[in-house]
N, CA, C and O atoms as a MOPAC input file, in Angstrom:
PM7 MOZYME 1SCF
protein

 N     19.64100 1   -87.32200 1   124.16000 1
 C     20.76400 1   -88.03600 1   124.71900 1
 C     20.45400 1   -88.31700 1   126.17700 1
 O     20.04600 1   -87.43600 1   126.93400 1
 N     20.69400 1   -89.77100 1   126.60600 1
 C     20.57200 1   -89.87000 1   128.03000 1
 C     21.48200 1   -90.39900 1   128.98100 1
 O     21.40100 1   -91.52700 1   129.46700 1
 N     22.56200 1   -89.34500 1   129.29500 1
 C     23.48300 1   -89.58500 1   130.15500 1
 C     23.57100 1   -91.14000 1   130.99000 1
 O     24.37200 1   -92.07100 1   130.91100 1
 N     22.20400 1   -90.88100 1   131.89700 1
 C     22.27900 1   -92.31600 1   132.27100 1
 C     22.01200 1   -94.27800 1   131.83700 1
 O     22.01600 1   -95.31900 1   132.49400 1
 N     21.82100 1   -93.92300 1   130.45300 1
 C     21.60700 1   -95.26200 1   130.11400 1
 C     23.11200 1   -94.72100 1   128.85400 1
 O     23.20900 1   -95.30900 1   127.77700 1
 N     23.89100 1   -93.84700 1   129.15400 1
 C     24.74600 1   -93.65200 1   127.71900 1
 C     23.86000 1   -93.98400 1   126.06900 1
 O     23.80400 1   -95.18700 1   125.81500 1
 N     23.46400 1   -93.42000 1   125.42300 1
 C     22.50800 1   -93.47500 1   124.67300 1
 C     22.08200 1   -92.36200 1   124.22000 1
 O     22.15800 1   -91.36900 1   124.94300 1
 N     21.50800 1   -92.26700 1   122.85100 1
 C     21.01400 1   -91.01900 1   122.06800 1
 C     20.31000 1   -91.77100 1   121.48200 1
 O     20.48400 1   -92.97900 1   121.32200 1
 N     19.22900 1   -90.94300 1   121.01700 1
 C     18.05200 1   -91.06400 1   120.05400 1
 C     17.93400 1   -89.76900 1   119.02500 1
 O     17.28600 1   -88.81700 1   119.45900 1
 N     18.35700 1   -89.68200 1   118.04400 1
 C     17.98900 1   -88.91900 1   116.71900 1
 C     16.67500 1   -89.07000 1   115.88200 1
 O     15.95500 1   -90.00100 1   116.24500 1
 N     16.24900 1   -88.34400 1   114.86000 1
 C     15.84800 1   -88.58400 1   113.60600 1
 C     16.31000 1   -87.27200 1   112.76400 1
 O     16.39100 1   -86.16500 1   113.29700 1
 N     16.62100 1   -87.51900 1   111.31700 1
 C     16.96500 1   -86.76200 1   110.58100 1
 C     15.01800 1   -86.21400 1   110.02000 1
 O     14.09700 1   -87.00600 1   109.81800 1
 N     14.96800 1   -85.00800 1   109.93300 1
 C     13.85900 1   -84.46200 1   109.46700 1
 C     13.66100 1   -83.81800 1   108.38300 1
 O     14.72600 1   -83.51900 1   107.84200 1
 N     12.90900 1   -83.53700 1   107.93200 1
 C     13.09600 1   -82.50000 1   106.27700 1
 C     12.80000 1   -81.03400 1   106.69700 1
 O     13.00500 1   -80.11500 1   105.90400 1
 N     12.31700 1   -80.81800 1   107.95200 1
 C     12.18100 1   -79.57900 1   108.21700 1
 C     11.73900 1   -79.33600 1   110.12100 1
 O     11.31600 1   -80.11100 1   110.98000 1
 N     12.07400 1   -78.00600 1   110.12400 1
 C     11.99000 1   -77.59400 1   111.65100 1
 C     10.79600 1   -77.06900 1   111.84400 1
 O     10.57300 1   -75.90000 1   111.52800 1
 N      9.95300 1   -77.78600 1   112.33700 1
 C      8.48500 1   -77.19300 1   112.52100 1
 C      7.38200 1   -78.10700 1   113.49700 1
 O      7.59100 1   -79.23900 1   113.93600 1
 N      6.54700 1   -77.53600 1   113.63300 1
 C      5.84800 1   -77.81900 1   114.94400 1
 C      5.06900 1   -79.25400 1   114.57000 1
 O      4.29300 1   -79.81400 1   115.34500 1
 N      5.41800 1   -79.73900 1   113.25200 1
 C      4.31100 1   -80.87600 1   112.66900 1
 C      6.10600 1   -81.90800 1   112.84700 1
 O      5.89100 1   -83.11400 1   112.72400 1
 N      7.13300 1   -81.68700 1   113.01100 1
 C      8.46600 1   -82.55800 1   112.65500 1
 C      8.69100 1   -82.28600 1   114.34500 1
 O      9.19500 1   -83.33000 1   114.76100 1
 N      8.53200 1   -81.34600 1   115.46200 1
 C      8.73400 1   -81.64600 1   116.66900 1
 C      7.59100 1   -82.37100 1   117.31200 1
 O      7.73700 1   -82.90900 1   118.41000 1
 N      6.35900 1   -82.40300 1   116.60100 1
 C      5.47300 1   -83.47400 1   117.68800 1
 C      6.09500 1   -84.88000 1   116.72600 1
 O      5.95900 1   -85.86200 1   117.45600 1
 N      6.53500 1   -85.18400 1   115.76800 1
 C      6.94100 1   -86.19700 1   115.34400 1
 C      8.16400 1   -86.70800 1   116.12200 1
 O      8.33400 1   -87.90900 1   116.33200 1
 N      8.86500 1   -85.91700 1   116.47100 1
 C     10.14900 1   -86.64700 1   117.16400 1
 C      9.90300 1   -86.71500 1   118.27300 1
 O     10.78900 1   -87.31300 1   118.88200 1
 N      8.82000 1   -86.26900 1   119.09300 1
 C      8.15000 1   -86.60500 1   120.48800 1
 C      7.61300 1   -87.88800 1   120.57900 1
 O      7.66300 1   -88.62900 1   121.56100 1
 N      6.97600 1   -88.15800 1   119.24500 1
 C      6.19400 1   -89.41800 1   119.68500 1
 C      7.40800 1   -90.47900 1   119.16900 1
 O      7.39200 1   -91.60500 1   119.66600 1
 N      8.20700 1   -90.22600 1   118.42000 1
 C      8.89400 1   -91.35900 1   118.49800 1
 C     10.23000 1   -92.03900 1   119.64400 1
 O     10.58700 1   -93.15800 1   120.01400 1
 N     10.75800 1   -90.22700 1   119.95700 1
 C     11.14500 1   -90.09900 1   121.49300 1
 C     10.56000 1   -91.14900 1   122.27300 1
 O     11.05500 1   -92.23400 1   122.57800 1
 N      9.25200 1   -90.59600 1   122.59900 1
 C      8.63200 1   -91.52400 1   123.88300 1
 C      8.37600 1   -93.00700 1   123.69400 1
 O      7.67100 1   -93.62900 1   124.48800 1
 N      9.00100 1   -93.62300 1   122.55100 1
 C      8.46000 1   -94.85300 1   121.87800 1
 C      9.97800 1   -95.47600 1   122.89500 1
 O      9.94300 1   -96.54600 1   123.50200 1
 N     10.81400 1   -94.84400 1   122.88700 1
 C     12.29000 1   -95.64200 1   123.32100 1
 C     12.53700 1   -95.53100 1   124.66700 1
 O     13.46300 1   -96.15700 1   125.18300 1
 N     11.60900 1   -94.59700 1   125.47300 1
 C     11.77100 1   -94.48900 1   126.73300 1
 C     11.37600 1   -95.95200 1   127.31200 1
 O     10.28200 1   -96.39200 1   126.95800 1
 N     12.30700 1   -96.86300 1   128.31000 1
 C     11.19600 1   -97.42200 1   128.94300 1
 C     10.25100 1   -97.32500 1   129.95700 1
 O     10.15000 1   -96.35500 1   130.70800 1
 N      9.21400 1   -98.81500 1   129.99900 1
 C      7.99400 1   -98.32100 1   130.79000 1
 C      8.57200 1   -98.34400 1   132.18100 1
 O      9.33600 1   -99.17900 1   132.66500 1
 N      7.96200 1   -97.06500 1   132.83000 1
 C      8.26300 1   -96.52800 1   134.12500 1
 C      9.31400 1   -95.32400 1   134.38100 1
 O      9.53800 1   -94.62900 1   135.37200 1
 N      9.88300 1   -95.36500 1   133.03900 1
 C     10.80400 1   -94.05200 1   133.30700 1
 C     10.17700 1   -92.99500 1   132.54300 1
 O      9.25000 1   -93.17200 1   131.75300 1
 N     10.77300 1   -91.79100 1   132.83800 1
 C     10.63100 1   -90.47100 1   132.48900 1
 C     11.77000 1   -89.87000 1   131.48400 1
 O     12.95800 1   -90.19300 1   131.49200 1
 N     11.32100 1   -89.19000 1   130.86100 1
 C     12.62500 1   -88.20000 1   129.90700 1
 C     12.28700 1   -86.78100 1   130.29200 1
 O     11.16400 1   -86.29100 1   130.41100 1
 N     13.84600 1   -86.02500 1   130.52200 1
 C     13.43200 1   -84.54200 1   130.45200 1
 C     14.27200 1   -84.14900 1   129.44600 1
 O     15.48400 1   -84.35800 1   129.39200 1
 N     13.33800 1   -83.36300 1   128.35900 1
 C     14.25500 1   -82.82100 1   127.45400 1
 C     14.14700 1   -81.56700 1   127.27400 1
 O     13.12100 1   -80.88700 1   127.28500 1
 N     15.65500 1   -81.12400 1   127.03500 1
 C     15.74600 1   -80.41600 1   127.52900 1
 C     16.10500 1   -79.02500 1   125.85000 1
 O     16.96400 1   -79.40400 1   125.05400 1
 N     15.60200 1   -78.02200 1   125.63800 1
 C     14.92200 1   -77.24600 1   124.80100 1
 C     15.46200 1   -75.82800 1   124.49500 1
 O     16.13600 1   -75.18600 1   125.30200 1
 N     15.21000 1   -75.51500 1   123.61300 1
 C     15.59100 1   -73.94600 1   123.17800 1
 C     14.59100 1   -73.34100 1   123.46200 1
 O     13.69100 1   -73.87300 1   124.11200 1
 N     14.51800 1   -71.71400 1   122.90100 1
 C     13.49700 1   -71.50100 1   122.74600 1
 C     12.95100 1   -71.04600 1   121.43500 1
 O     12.21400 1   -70.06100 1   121.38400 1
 N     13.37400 1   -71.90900 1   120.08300 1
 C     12.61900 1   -72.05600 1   119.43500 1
 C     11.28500 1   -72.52900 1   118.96200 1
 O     11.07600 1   -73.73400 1   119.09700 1
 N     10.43600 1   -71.86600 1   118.48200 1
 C      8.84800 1   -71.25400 1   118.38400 1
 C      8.40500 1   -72.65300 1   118.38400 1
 O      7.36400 1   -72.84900 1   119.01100 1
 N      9.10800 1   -73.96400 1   117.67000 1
 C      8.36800 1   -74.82200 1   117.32400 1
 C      8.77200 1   -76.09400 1   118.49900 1
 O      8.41100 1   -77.26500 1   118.38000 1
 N      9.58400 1   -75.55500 1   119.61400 1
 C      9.78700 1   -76.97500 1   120.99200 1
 C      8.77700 1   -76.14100 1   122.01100 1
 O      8.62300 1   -76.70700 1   123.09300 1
 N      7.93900 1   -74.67300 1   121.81600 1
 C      7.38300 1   -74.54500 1   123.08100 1
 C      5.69900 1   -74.23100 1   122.35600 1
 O      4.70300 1   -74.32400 1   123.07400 1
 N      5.61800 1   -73.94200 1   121.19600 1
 C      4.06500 1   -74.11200 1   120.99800 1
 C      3.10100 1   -74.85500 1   121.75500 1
 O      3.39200 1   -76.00300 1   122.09200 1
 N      2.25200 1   -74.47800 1   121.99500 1
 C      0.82100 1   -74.95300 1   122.70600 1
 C      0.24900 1   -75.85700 1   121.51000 1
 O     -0.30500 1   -76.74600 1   122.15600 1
 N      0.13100 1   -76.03800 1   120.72300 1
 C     -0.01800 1   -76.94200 1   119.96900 1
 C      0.41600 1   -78.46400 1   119.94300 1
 O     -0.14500 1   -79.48100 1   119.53500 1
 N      1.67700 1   -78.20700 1   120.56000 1
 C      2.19800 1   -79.60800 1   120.99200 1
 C      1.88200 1   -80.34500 1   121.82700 1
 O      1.76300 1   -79.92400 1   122.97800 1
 N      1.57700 1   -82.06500 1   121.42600 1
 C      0.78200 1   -82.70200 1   122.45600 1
 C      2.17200 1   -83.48100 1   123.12000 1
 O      2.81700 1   -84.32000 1   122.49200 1
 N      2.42200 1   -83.13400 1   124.19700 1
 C      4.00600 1   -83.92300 1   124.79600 1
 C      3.61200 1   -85.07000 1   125.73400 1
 O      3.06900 1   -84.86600 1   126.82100 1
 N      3.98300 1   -86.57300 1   125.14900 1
 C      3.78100 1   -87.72500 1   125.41200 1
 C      4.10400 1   -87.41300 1   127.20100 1
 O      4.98700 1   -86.69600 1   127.67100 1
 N      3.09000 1   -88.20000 1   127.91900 1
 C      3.08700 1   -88.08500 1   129.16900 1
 C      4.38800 1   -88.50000 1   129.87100 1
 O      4.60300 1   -88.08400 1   131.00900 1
 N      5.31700 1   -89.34700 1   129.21000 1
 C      6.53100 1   -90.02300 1   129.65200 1
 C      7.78700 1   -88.84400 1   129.92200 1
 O      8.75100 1   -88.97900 1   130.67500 1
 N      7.38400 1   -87.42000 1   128.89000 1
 C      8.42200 1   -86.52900 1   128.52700 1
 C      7.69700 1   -85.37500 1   129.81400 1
 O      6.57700 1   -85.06600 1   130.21900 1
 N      9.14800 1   -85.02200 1   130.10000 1
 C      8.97200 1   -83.22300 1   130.13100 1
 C      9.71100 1   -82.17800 1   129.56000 1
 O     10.91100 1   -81.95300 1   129.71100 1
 N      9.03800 1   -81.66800 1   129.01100 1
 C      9.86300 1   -80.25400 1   128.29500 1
 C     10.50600 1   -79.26700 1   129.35000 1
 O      9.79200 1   -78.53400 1   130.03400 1
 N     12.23100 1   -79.28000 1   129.48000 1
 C     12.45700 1   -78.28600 1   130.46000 1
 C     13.17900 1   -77.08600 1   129.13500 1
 O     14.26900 1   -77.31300 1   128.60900 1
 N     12.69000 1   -76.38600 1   128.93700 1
 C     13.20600 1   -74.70900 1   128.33800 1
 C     14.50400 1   -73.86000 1   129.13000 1
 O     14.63500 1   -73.37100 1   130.25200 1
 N     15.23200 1   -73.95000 1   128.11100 1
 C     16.33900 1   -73.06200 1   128.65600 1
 C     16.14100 1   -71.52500 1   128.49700 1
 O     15.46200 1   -70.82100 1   127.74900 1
 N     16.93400 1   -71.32000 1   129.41900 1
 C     17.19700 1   -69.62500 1   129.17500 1
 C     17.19200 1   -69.31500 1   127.86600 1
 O     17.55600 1   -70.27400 1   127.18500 1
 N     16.83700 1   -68.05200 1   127.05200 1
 C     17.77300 1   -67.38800 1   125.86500 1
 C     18.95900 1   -67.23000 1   125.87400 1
 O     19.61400 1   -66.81200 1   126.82900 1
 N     19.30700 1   -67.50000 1   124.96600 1
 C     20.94700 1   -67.48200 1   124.49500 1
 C     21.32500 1   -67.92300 1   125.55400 1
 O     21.44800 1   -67.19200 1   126.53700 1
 N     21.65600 1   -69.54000 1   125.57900 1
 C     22.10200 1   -70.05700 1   126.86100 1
 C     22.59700 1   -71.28000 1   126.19300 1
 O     22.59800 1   -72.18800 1   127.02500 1
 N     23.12600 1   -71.78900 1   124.74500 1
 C     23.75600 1   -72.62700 1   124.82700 1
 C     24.55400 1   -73.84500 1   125.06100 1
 O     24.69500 1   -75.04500 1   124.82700 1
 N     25.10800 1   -72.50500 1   125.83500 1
 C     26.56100 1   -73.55100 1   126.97100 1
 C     25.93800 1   -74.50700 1   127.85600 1
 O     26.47500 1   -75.54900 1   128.23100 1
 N     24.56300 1   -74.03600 1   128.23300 1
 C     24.02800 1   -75.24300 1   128.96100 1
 C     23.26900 1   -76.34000 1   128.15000 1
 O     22.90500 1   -77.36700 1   128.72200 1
 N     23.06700 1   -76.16900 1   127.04600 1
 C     22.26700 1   -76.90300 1   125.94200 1
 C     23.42300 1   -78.61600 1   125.61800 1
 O     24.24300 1   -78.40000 1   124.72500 1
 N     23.48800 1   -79.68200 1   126.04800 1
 C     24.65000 1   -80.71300 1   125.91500 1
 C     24.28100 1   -80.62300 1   124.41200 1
 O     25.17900 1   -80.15700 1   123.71100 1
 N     23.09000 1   -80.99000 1   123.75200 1
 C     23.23600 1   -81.38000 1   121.92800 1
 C     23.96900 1   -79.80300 1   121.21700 1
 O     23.97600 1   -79.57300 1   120.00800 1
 N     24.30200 1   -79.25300 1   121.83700 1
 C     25.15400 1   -77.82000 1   121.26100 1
 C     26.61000 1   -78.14500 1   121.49200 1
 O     27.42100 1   -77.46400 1   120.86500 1
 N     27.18000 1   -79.33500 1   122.51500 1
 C     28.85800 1   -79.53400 1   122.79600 1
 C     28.45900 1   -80.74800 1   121.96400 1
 O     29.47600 1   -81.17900 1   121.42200 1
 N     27.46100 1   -81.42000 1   121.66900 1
 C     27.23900 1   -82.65900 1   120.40000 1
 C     27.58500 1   -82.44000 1   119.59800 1
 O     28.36500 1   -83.25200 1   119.10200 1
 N     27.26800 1   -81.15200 1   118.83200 1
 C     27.35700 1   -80.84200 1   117.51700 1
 C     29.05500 1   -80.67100 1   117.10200 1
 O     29.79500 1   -81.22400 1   116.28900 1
 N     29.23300 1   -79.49500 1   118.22600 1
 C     31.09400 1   -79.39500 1   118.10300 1
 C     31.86800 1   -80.19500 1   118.04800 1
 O     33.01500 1   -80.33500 1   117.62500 1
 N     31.04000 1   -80.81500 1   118.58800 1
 C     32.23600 1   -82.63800 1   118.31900 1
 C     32.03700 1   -83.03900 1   117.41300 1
 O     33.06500 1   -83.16600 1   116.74800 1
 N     31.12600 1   -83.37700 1   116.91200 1
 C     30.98400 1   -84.33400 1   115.40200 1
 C     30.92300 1   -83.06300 1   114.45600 1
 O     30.81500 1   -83.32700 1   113.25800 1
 N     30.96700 1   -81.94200 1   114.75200 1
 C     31.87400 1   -81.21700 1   113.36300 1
 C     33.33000 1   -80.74700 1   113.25900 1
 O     33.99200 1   -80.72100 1   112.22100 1
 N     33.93700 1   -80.19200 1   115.10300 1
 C     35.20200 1   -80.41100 1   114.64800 1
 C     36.08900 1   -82.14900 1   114.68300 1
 O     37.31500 1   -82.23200 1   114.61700 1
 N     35.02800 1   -83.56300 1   114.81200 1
 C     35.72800 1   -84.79700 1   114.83200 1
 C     35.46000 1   -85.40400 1   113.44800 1
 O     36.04400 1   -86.37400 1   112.96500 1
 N     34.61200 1   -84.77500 1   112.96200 1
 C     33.71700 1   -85.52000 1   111.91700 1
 C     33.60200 1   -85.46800 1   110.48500 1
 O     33.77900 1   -86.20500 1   109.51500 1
 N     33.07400 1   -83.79000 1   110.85900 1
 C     32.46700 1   -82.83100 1   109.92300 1
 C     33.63800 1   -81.92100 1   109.12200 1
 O     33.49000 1   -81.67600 1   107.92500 1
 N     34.58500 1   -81.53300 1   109.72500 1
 C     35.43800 1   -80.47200 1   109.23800 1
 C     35.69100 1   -80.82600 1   108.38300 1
 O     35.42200 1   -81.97000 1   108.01900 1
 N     36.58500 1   -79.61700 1   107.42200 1
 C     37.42400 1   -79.48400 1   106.35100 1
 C     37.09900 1   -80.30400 1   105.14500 1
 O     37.94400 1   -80.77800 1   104.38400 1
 N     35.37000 1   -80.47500 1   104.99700 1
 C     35.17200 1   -82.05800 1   103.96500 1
 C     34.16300 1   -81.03300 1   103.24500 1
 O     33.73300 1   -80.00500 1   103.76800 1
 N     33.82600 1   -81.55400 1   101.79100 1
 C     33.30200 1   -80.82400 1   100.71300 1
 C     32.45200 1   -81.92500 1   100.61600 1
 O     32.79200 1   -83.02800 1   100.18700 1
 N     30.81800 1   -81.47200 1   101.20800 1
 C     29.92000 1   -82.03700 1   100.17000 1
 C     29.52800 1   -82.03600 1    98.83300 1
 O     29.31600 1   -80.87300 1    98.48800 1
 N     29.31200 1   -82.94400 1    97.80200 1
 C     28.65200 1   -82.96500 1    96.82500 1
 C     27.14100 1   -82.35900 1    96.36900 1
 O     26.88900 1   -81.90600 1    95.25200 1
 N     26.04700 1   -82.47500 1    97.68100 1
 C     24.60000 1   -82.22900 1    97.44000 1
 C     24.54100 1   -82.69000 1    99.09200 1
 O     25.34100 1   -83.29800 1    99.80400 1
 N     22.90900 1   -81.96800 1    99.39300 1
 C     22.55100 1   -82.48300 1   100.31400 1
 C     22.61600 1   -83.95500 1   100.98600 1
 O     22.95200 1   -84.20100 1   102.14400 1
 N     22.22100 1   -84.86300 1   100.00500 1
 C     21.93500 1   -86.02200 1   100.85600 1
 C     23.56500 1   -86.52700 1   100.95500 1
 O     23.56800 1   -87.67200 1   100.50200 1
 N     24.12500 1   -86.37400 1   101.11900 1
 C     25.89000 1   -86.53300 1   101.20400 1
 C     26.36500 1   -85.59200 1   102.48700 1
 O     27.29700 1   -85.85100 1   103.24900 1
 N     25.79200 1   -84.83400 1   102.51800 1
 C     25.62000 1   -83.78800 1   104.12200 1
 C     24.83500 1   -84.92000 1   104.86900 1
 O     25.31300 1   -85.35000 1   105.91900 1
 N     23.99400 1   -85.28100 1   104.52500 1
 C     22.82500 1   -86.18600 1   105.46800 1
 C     23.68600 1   -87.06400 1   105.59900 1
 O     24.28500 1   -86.89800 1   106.66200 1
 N     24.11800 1   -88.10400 1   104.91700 1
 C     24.59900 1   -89.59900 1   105.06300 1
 C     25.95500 1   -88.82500 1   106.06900 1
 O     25.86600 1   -89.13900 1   107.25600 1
 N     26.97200 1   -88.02400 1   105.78300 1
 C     27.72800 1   -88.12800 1   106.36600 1
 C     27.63400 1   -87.33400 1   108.46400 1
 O     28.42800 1   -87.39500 1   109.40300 1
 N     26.43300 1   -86.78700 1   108.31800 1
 C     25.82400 1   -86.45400 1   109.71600 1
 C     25.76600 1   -87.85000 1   110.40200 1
 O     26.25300 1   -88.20900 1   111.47400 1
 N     25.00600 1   -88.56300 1   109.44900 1
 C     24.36600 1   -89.64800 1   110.20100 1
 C     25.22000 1   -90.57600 1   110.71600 1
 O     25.29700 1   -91.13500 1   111.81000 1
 N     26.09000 1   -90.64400 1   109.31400 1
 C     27.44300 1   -91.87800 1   109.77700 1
 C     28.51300 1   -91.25700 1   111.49200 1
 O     29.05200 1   -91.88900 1   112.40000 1
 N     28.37700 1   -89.83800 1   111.20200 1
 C     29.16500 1   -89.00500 1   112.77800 1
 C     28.18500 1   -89.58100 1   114.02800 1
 O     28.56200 1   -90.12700 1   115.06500 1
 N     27.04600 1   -89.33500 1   113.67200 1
 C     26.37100 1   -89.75600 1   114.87500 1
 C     26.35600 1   -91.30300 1   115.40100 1
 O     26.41700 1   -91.74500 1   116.54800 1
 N     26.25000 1   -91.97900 1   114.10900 1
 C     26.27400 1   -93.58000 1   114.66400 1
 C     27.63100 1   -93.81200 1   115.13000 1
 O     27.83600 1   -94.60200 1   116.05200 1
 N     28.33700 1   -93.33800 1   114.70000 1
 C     29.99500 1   -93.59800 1   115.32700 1
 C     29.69500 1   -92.98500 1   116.66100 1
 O     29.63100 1   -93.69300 1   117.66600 1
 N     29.52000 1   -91.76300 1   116.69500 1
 C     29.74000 1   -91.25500 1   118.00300 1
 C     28.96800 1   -91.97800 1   119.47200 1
 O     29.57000 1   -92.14600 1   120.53200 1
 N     27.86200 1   -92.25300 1   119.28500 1
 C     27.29100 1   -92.67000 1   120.04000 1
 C     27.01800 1   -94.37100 1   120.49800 1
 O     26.28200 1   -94.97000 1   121.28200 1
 N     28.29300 1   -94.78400 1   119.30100 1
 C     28.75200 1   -96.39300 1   119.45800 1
 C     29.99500 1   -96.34900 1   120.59800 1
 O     30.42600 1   -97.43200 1   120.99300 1
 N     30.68300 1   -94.86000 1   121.22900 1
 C     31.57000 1   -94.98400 1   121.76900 1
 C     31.23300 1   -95.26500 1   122.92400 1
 O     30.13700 1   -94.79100 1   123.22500 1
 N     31.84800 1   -95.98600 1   123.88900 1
 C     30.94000 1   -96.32800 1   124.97500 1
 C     31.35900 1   -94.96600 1   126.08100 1
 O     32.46200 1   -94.42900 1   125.98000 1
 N     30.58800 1   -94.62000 1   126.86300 1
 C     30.99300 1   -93.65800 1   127.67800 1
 C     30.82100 1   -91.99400 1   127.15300 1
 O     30.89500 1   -91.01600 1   127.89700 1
 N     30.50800 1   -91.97000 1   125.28600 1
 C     30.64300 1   -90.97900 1   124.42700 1
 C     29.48500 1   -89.64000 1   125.01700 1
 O     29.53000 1   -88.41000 1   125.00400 1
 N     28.42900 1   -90.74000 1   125.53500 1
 C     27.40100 1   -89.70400 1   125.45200 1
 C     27.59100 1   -89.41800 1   126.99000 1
 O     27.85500 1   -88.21700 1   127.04800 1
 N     27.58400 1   -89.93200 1   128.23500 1
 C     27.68300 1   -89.60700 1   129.15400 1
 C     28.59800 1   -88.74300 1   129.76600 1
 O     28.38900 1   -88.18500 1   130.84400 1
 N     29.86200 1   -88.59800 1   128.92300 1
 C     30.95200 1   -87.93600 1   129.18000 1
 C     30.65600 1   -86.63300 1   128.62400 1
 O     31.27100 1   -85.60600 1   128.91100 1
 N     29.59900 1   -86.72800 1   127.74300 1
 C     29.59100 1   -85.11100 1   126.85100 1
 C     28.37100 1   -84.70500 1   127.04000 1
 O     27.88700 1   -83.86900 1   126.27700 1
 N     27.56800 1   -85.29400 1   128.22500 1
 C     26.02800 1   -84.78200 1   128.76200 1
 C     25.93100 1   -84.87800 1   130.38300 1
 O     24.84700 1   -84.78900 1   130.96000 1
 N     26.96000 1   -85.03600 1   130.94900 1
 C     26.89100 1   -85.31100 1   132.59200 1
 C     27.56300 1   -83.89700 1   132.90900 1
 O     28.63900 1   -83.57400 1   132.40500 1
 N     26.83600 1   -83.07000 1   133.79300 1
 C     27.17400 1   -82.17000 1   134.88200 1
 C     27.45400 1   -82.11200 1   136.17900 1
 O     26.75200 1   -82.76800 1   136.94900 1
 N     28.17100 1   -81.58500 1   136.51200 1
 C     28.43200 1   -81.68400 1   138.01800 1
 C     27.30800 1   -80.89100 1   138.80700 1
 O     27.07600 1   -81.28900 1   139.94900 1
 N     26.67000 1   -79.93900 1   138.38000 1
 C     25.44100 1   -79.98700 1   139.41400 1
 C     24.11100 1   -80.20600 1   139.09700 1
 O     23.13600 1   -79.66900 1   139.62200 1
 N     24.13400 1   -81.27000 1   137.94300 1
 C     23.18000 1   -82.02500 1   137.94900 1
 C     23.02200 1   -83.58700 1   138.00800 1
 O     23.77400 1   -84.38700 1   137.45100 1
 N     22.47600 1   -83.73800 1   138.38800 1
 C     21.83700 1   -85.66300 1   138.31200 1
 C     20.79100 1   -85.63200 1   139.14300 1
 O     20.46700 1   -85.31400 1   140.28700 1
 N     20.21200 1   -86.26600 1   137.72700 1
 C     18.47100 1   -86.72600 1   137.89900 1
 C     18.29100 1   -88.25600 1   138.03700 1
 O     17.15500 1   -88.72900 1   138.09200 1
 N     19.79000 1   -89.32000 1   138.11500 1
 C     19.46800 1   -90.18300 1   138.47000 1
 C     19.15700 1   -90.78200 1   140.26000 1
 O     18.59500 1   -91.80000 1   140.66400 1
 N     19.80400 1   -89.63900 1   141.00000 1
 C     19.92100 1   -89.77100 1   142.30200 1
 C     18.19200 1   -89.45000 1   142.68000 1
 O     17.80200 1   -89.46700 1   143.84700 1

């Protein structure tokens, strides 16, 4: 998500692993434009800090604390599009979980102002 252009970039994956995070890196860096930078920003799950990962020169990986959440914005993402979205609804099968993720996200991030309002901090900006 990038606060300053209001904007998100997803992909739905089949799995969490170090071969599906260099995949969403390179397609990440495909939407950045030329001359800007992305910092994204990370857990510390095994497969966003492996040495194995080749991170497109456009990106930087910034790593959060453990158990640090609250500072994580795609963690106040999620709460929204499950308590706006997601709640109280009975999937059928997986791909009915998928379609209806996906349909939360394209809504959400059609709102104008949606992403900046739910990824801007007061003591941060990296556009200044």
């Amino acid at each position: 998500m990038c606060p300053e252009r209001d904007s998100g970039f997803s992909l739905i994956l089949p799995d969490k692993n170090t071969v599906m995070m260099q995949l969403f890196l390179a397609e990440l860096s495909q939407t950045i434009p030329d001359g800007k930078h992305a910092v994204l920003i990370i857990d510390q799950a095994g497969w966003h800090s492996t040495p194995k990962l080749l991170i497109p020169k456009n990106i930087t990986l910034f790593p959060l604390p453990p158990y640090s959440p609250e500072l994580n914005s795609i963690e106040q993402l999620w709460r929204e599009l499950k308590q706006g979205w997601l709640s109280n609804r009975c999937f059928e099968n997986y791909e009915d979980i998928v379609e209806a993720v996906t349909q939360a996200w394209n809504e959400f991030v059609a709102i104008p102002g949606a992403i900046k309002r739910l990824c801007s901090r007061s003591w941060i900006n990296l556009a200044a």
